[in-house]
N, C-alpha and C positions, 0 to 999 in steps of 0.2 A: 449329269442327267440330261440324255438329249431327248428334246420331244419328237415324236413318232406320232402318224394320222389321227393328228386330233386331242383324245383323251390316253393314247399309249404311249407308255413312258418305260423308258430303258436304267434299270439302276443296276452299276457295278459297283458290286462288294467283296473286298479283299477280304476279308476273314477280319474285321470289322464288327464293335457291336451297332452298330448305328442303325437305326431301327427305322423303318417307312412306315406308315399308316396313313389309308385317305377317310378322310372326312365328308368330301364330296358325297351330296344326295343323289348322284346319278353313278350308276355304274362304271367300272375304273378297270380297265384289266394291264398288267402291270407287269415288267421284265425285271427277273433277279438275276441278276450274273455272279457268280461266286464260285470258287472251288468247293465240290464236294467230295471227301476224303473216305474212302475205304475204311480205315484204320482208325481207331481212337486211341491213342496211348495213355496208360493207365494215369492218374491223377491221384495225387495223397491228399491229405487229411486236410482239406480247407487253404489250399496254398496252389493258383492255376497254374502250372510249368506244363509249356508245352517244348517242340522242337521249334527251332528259329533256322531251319537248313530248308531253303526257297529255290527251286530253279524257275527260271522264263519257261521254262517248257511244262511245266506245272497246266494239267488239264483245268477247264470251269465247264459250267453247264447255265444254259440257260433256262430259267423258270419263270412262265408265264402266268400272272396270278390274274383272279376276276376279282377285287374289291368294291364292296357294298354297302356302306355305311360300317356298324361294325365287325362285317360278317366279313370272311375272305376265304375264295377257294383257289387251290390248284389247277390251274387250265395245261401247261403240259409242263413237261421237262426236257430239256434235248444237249446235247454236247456243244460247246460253244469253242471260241478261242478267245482270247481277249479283246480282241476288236470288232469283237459280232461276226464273226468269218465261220459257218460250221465247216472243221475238217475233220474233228474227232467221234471215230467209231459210238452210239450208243452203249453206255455202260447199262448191263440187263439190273445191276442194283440199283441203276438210279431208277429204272422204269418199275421196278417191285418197288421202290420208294413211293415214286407219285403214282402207280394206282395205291396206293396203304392208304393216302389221304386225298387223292382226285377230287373232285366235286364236294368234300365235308366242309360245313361251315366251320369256320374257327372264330369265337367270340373274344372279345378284349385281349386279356393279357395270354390269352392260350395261342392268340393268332403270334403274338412277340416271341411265345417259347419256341414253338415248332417251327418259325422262323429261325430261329438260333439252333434248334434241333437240326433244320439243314443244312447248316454249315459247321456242323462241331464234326463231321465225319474226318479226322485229322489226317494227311498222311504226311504233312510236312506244314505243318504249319509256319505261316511268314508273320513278320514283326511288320507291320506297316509305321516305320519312323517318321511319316508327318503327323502323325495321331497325336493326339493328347495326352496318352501313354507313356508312349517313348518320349516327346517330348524333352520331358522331365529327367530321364536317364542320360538323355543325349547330353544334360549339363554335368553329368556325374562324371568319374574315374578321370578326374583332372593330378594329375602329379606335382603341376606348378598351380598356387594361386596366386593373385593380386599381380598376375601377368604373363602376358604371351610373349612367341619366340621372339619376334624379332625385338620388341620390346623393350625387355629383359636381358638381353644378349649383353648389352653393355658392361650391363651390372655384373655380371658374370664373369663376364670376362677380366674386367677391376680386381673383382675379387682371386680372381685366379694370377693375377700377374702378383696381387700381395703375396698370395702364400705361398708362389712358386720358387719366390724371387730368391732363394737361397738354397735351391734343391733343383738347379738348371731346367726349369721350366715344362716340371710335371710334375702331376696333381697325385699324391699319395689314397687312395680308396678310403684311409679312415677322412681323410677333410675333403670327399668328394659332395656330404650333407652341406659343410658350410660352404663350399664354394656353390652350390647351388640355389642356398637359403632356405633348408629344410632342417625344420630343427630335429626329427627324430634321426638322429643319428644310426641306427639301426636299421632301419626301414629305409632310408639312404643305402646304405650297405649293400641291402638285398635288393635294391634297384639297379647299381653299379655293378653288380655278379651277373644280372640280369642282361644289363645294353652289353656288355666285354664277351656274354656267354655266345652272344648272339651274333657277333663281329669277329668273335674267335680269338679276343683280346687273351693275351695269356701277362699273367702277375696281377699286379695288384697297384697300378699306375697308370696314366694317362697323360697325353699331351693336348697341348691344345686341340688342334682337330678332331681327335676323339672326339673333346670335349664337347664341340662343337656341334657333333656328330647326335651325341647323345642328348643334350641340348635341344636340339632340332625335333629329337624323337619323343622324347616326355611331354613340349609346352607343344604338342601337335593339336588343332585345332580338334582333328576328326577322330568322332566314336572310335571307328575301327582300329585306327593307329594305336588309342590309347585301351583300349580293349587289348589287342594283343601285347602290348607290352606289361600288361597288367598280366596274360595270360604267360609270359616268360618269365614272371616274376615267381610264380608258385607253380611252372613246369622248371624243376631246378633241372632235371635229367634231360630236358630237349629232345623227348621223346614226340609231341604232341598230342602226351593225355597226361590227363592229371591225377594223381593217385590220392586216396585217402588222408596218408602218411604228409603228401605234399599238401593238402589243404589244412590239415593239422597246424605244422609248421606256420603257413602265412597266417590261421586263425591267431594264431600263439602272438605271433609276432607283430599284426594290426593291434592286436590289444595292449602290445607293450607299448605303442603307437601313440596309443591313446590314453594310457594307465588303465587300464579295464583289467585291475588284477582277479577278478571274480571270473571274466572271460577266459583271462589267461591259463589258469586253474581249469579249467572244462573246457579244452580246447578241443580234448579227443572227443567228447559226447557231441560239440556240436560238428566238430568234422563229420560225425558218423549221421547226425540229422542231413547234413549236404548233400551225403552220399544218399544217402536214402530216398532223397527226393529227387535227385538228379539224376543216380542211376536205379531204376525201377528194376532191370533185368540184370543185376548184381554182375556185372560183368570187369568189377574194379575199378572202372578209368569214369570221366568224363571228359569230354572234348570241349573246343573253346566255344561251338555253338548252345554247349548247355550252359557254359556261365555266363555267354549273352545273354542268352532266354532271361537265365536269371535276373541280369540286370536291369532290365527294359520290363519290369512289371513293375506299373504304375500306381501311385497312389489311388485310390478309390477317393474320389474325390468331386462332386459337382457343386458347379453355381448355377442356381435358377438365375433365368432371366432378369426375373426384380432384381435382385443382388448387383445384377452384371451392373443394371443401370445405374444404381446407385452407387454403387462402386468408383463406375466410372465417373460420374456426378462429384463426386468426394475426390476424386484425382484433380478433378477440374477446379475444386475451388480451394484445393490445398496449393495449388502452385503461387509460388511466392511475384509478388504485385510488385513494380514498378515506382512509389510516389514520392511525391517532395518531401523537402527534407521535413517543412513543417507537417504534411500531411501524417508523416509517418510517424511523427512526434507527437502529433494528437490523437493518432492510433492507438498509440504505444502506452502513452498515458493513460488510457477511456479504460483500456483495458487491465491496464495495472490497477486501477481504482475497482474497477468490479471485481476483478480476481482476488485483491486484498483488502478489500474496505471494512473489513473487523481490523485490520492489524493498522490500516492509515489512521480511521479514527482515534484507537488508544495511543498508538504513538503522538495522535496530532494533540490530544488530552496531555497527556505525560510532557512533552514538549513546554506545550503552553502553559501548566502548573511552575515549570521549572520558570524559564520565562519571568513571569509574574514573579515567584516568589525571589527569584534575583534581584529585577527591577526594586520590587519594594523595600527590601534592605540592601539596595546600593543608595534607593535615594534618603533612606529612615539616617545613612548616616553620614550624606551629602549633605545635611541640614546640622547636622550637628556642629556647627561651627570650632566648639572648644576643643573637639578632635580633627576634626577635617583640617584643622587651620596647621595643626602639626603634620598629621601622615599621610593628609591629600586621600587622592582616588585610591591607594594601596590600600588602605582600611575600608573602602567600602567593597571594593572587587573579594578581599579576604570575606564579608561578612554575609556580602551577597554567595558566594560558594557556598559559604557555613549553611547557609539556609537550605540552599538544593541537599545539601548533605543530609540534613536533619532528615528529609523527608523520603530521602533514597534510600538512607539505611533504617528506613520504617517498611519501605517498601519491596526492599528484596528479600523479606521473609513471606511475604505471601505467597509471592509465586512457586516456594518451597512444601507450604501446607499444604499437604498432597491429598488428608481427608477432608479438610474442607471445600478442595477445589473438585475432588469425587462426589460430595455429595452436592456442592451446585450444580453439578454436570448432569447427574442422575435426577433430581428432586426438584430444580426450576431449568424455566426456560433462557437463562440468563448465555447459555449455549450459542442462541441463537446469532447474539449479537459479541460477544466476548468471546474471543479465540484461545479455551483454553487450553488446546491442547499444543498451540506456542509458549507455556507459562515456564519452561527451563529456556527458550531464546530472548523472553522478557525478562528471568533474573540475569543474565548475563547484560544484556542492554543495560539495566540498572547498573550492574558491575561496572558497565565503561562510565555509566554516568559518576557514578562514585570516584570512580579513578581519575576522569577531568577536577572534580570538585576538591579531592584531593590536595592534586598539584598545586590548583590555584588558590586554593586556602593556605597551604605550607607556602609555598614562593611569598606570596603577598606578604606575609607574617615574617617569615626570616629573612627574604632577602631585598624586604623594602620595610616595615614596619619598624621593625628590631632596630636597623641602623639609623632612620628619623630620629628613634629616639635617645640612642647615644649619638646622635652627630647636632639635638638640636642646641640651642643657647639657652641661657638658663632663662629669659623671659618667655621663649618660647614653650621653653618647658611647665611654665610653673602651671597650666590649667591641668597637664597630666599626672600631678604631684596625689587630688586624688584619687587617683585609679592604679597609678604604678609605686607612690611611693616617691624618695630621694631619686632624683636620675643616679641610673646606676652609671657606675664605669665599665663595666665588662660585658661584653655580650652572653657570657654564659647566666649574668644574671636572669633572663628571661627564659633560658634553656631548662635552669634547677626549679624553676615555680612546677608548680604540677600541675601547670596548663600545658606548658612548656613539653615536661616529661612524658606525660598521659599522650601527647600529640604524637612525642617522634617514635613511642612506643609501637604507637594503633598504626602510623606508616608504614614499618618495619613488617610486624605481622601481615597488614593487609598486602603487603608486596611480594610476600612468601606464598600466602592463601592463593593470589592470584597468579603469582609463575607457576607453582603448581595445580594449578587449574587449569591450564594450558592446555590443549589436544597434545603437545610433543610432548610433554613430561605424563600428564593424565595418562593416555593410551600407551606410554613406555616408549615412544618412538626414537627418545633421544639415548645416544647408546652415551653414557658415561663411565669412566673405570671407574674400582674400588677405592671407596666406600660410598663414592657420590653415588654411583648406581641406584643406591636407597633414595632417592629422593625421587624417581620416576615411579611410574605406574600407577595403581589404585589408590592403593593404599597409602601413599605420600597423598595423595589429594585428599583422603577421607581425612585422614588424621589431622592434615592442615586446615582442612575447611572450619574444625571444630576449635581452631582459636581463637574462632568469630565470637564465643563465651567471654573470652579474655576482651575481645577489641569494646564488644558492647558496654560489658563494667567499666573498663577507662573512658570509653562514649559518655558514659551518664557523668563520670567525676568531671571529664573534659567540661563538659558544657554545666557544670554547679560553678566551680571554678575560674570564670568568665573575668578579667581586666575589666571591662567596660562596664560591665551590666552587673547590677549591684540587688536590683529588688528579684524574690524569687518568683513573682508570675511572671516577669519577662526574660526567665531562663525555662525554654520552651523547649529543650531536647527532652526530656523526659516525658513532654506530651508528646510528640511523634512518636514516641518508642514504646508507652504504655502500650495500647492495644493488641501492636504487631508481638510485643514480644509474649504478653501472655498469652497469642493465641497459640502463638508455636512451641511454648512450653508446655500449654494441654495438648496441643497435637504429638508430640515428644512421651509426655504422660500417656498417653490414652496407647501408642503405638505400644509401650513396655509392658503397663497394662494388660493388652487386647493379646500378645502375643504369649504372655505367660499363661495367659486362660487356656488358650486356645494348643493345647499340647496338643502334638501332632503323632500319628505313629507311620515308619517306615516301614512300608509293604511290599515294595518290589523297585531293585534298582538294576541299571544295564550299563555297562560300556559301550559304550558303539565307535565303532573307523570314525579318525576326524576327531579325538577327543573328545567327543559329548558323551555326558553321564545324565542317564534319567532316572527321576528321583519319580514312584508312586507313592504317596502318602496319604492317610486315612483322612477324611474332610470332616473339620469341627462340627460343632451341631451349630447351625446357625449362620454360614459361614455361605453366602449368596453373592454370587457375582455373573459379570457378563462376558461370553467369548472376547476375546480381545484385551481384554486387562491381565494387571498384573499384580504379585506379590513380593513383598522381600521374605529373604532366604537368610538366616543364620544359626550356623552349625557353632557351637563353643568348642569344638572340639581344634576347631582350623583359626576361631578367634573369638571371644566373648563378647565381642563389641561390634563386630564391625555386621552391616546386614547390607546385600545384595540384592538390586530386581533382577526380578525374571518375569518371562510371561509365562502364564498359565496356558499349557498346551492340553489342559481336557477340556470337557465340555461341558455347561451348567448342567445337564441332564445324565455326568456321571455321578456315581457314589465315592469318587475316590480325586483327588488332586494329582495333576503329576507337571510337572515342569523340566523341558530338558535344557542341560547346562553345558556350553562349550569352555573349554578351559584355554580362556584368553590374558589371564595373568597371573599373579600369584595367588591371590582368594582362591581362586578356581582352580588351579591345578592342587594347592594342597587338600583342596576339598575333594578332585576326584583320589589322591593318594590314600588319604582316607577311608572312602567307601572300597576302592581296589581291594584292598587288606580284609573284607569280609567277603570279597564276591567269591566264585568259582567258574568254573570254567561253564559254557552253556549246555544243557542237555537235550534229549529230544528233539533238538532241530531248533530248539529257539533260539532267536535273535541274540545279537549282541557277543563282543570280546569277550566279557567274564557278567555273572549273572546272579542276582542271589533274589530270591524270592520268599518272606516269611511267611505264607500263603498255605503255597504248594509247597509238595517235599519235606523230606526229613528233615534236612538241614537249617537249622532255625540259627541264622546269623544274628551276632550281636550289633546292629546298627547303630553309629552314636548319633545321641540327640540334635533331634530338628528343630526349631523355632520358623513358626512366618507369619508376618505381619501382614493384611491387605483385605482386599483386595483393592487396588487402586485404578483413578478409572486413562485410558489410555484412546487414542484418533481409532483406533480400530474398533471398541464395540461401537459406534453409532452406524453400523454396516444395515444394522435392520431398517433404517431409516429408508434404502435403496431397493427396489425392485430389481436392479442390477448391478453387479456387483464387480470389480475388479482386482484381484487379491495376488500380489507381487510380495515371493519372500524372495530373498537373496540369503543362502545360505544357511546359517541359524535363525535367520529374521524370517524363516516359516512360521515360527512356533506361536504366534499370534491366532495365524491363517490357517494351522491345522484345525485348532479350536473352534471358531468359526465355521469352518469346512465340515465340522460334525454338527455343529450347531446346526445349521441350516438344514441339515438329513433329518436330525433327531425333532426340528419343528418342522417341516413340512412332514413329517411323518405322523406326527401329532396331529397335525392337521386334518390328514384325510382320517386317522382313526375318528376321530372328531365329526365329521362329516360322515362317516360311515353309520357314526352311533344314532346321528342325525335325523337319517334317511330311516332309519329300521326303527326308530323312535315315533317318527312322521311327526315329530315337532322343534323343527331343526331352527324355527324363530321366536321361538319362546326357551330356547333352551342358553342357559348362561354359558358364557362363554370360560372356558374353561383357564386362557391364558391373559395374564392382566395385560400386559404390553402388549403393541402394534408390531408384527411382522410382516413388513411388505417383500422381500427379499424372493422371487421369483426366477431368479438366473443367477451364477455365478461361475465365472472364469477365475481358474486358481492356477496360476504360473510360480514353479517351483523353480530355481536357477542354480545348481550348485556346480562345486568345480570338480567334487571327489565321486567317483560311482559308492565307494564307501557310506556318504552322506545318506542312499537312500533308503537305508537300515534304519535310521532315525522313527520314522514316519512308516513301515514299510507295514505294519498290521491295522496301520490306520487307514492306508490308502486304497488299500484292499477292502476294509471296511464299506468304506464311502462308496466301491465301484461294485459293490454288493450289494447295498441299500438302495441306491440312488435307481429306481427302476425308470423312473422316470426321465432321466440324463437332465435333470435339476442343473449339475455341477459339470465343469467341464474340465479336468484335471487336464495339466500342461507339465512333464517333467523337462528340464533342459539341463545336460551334464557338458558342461563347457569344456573340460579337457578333452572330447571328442572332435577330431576334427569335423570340420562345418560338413555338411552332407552333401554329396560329391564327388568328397575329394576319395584319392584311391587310397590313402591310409586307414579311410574307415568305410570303404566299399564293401568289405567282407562284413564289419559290425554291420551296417544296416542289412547284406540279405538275410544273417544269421536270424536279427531282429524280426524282419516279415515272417521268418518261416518258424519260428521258434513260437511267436504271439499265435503266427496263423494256427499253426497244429495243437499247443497246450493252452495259450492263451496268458503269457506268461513274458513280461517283457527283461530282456536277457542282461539289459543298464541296470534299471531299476530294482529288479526283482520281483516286480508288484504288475497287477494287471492291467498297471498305467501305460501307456506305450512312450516312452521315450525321444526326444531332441535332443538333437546331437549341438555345440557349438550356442551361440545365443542369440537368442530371440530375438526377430527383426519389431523391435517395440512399436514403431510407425505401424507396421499390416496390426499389429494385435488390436492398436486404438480404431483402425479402418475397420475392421472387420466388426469388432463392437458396435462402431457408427453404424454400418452396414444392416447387421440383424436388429438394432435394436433403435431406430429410426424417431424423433422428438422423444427421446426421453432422458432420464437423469440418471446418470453411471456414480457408484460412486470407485473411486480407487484408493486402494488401500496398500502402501509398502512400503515394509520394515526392512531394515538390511542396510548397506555402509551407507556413507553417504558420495558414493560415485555416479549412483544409478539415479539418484533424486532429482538431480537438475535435468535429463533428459524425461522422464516420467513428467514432472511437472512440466513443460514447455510443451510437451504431444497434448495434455490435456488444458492445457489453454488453445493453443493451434486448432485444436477437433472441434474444442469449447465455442471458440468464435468463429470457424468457418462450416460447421456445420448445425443441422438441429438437435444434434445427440449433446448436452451438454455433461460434462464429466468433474466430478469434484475431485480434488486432489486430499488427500491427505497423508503423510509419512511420519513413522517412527525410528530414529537413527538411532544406531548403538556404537 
């Protein structure tokens, strides 16, 4: 903008939205320079494709405006050239243009249209690639990531002397992906047809220099470079237009790219949408400046200025500091004590119980002189273990009572300060405490007590004569007592329970041959855990049974054991109980890609729970005994229960075999492999018997607690987040009916409130991450749902399908234009299938926490996610990092499976 006498100001605009308006209370008169185009080429259905064929010699015109506060008129129009030089003839259309509007006020946003009105006259419309638009493309249709030519060269070249080295030093077309490091083998293929087509290479080989050649040409830094070879890739005929047939082909084959077998499948419909948009005047081809065009539309996308700032603010205080080593030490710690001080406390509790009750029977038999004098410290270290034991195995049944820790959870505030939804990482913590105590109670006893007492002399012996008896002569003497027995039995079991508890045997990771094979996966763990029955009874004989201790009140294991164990045999009772009452009926089941089977079943009468929790699941048909969680994937506001189930072991797979054997194939369009519905339809399938226990309470309902919300599923680990995801529709919706009835009442403060519980929940971000396009059949009538309901954009759904390449790259340059044009025309995203719009590759998690930070400035996030445990440790470490360096503070919480 150069200024001109005084208040006139000269602005050129390249066919640009960037909008002028003065403010000034004095009069403004004001120069627009821009091309105005004859021609407007036709435009489809909500998707802007214009021409991107630009010459220098492209006329502008100059337009003088009079602006007035918010009034603006036309003062003239004249022919310009781009440097302010008039040489070109007056066009008689532009001067019927400004008289049409000469002198008319134009008010607020009418003055922006008809500004835009005078430059949409297209005859060749140009991309201006400094824009913020292009941009964003100019990062796209990359061949090579995680590095450029010269870079990369090295690597390439290694690799090409490995595979050559036996075939005189050329590169065979099918290993031209691995000598490059592109894993789609295919889509390599058709890139190597491409560089050879174009060089005149004839076979199906190369040597180095080619290599090099081609090398050169894919990792090219520049748009244009990689535009045309992108454009060689799907001109197979080197004609220079591209035909339907050929866009077909590359649609087909970008999908196999990326497994988008749904794409793959409709490659011709959407080749024929391409065409459609691309060529208006049906003349068969398009040219490579129409697939530019294509490429270079921008996301619609702005930051207000606030944002920028804070933004930028939040960059600034994320960068990682400089300090000593103590400084950083007392950092480190401050913060680990805020971020865990429910979980430091009870450990420092638990800790310090153990502690004490060691100390006090090391020293209760430090003092015993008639013992001590024979077996020393070995008898006390044994007796002090014995104690921590007593109280450990009192203690790792509660964190198991999963109704009593639901209704603490629910019914007091004991929440507050007690982390209970750590309470399976605190039985295991017990488990290790068990297993030290163990050791050192067996070692102490057999391989220092035992031999004291056969190695000592008979005077020393004689004060042990009575507690043990004649000194014996044999060591198995003390093994056959049924102190002895009861001990090395409860070893044995507790050693099996706990190898198979292990993540590698539990989750089946450990690949063993036949027959051991049975002892991985679930089911070896369920079955084994339940020896704990056996270990307890030997527990109580164990400690009746006692050498030493003679009177029965100071044989104290059967007080630590009373309470815990009767409460988990009425928790046991109440579960067999509660689940026989509660007969359920099968109402609609689904297969879906990816192995998930969803179970709709009838909801007991009485039967109240909250998004986020969960139930067990047992069918007798697959096993009488054994039961299964899951989360409940409906919503407290349906009339029906439904939970979907991935088949990750043997329970699960023969439970989906099961229901398979009554589904059918899908009809009418609906979802799902095979389908059976006792509902709808004729066909009333025989379903076998369901059983579910629950509802149980889980980190995820306390979501209502947050005005904002953050909801991470990783694969199956949605199924928490869909529930939730309705929930929140289904009460903010209630809400405004509520407030509706309110207003038209006119007694909206004396009127009761309709919902018992507190719902603060005002935002939520729902980030879905899977690997299969398949997956999004799971959810796909739900999430349509939500984007149907939600008028208000309460929610802000996130799909991300990882086996897509990252957005960019030129193996899914064709999925993302398909995607724009596809959502933009039906509104219908071509990943997902749902009116979600899809991310390609995954989530960069840092922008997601910045952006939260961003919009949602001093307040309380809470985050929520289910799914393996790879994703946990970076989720938690962003929301401690945000936590402390910003004012958004953000709660973690995670459920692993």
């Amino acid at each position: 903008m150069i200024a001109e006498d005084g208040d006139h100001y000269r602005y050129r605009h390249y066919h640009s939205d960037t909008e002028a308006s003065g403010t000034d209370k004095v009069p403004r008169r004001s120069t627009l320079s821009g091309p105005l185009y004859k021609k407007v080429r036709r435009k489809s259905a909500g998707f802007n494709v214009g021409d991107s064929r630009y010459s220098k010699d492209d006329g502008y015109v100059e337009v003088t405006l009079d602006v007035f506060r918010d009034s603006m008129a036309i003062h003239s129009v004249k022919a310009s050239s781009s440097n302010g030089s008039c040489h070109l003839e007056e066009d008689p259309e532009l001067a019927l243009l400004a008289k049409g509007v000469e002198k008319k006020s134009i008010m607020g946003s009418s003055m922006v249209s008809n500004l835009k009105k005078l430059t949409s006259f297209s005859k060749k419309p140009r991309f201006d690639r400094s824009k913020s638009a292009a941009a964003h493309a100019l990062k796209g249709l990359k061949f090579i990531t995680k590095t450029d030519g010269g870079h990369g060269w090295s690597a390439v070249e290694k690799r090409f002397d490995e595979i050559t080295a036996s075939n005189i030093g050329v590169l065979p077309r099918s290993r031209f992906g691995e000598c490059i490091g592109m894993e789609s083998m295919e889509f390599a293929g058709q890139l190597f047809d491409a560089l050879a087509r174009k060089r005149n290479i004839q076979g199906d080989s190369i040597d180095k220099a080619h290599l090099k050649e081609f090398w050169d040409q894919i990792s090219n830094q520049s748009f244009d470079a990689r535009l045309q070879t992108f454009f060689e890739m799907v001109d197979k005929d080197a004609d220079g237009r591209i035909t339907e047939e050929e866009i077909r082909e590359i649609i087909s084959l970008s999908a196999s790219a990326n497994k988008l077998s749904n794409i793959q499948k409709q490659a011709e419909e959407y080749a024929a949408l391409i065409m459609e948009e691309l060529d208006p005047d049906h003349q068969g081809y398009i040219m490579i400046n129409d697939l530019e065009m294509l490429l270079l539309q921008a996301p619609n996308q702005t930051v207000r200025g606030e944002s920028r700032h804070l933004s930028h603010m939040l960059s600034q205080k994320l960068k990682p500091t400089f300090d000593t080593p103590v400084k950083r030490f007392y950092r480190d710690t401050k913060y680990f004590i805020i971020d865990n001080w429910q979980r430091v406390w009870v450990m420092a509790l638990w800790i310090g119980v153990m502690c004490v009750l060691f100390t006090y029977k090391y020293v209760q038999y430090r003092r015993r002189g008639d013992v001590f004098g024979v077996l020393g410290n070995c008898v006390c270290l044994a007796k002090g273990a014995a104690e921590t034991l007593k109280l450990n195995m009192a203690l790792v049944l509660l964190p198991v009572c999963r109704n009593t820790i639901t209704w603490l959870r629910n019914k007091t505030k004991l929440g507050v300060v007690v982390p209970f939804d750590d309470n399976l990482n605190f039985h295991k913590v017990i488990a290790v405490g068990i297993s030290i105590g163990v050791g050192v109670h067996a070692i102490a006893h057999l391989a220092c007590d035992f031999p004291r007492l056969l190695d000592a002399t008979p005077n020393e012996y004689e004060p042990m004569k009575q507690y043990f008896g004649e000194q014996p002569k044999s060591y198995w003497h003390f093994v056959n007592h049924p102190e002895g027995v009861t001990g090395i039995i409860m070893v044995v079991l507790m050693a099996i329970a706990f190898t198979l508890a292990a993540p590698c045997f539990r989750r089946g990771r450990m690949s063993l041959p036949k027959p051991l094979n049975k002892v991985t996966g679930f089911n070896a763990f369920w079955y084994s855990h339940h020896l704990f029955v056996i270990v307890y009874t030997l527990l109580i004989v164990h400690g009746i049974k006692l050498f030493l201790t003679k009177k029965w009140y100071q044989k104290t294991t059967w007080m630590y054991l009373a309470f815990p164990v009767i409460l988990y045999v009425c928790e046991r009772l109440t579960r067999m109980l509660r689940s026989s009452i509660k007969a359920v009926t099968i109402q609609k089941v689904a297969l879906y890609p990816g192995n998930v089977l969803a179970l709709h079943m009838s909801r007991p009468h009485g039967f109240r729970y909250k998004s986020g929790q969960y139930m067990f699941v047992n069918c007798a048909a697959v096993s009488p005994f054994e039961w299964h969680p899951f989360s409940i994937t409906s919503a407290p506001g349906d009339d029906y229960l439904s939970v979907h189930i991935r088949t990750l072991g043997d329970w699960t797979r023969q439970l989906k075999t099961v229901f398979s054997e009554v589904c059918q194939q899908p009809t009418n369009g609906k979802s799902g492999l095979l389908r059976a519905d006792f509902i709808h339809g004729t066909y009333k399938p025989d379903f076998p018997r369901v059983l579910i226990d629950g509802p149980y309470g889980a980190a995820a309902q306390d979501y209502k607690k947050y005005e904002v919300v953050l909801l991470v599923g990783l694969g199956i680990g949605a199924t928490p987040m869909i529930s939730i995801v309705k929930d929140i529709v289904n009460n903010i919706r209630a809400r405004e009916e509520e407030e509706t009835r309110s207003m038209e009442t006119g007694n909206n403060k004396t009127s009761p409130p309709r919902r018992k519980e507190s719902f603060k929940t005002r935002r939520a971000y729902f980030y879905w991450v899977t690997r299969e396009q398949g997956s999004f059949d799971w959810f796909k009538g739900i999430m349509n749902e939500v984007a149907e309901m939600d008028h208000n954009h309460v929610i802000e759904l996130h799909n991300y399908c990882t086996s897509v390449y990252e957005e960019g790259d030129a193996r899914s340059a064709l999925i993302t234009m398909l995607q724009s044009l596809n959502h933009a025309k039906n509104g219908v995203d071509i990943v997902s299938g749902t009116r979600v719009k899809s991310h390609f590759a995954k989530p960069n998690w840092r922008s997601v926490y910045k952006q939260i930070a961003v919009n949602h400035n001093n307040s309380r996030v809470g985050v929520f996610y289910c799914g393996a445990h790879a994703l946990t440790k970076e989720l938690r470490q962003l929301a401690s990092d945000f936590s402390h360096k910003t004012s958004t503070k953000f709660d973690f919480h995670k459920e692993n499976f």
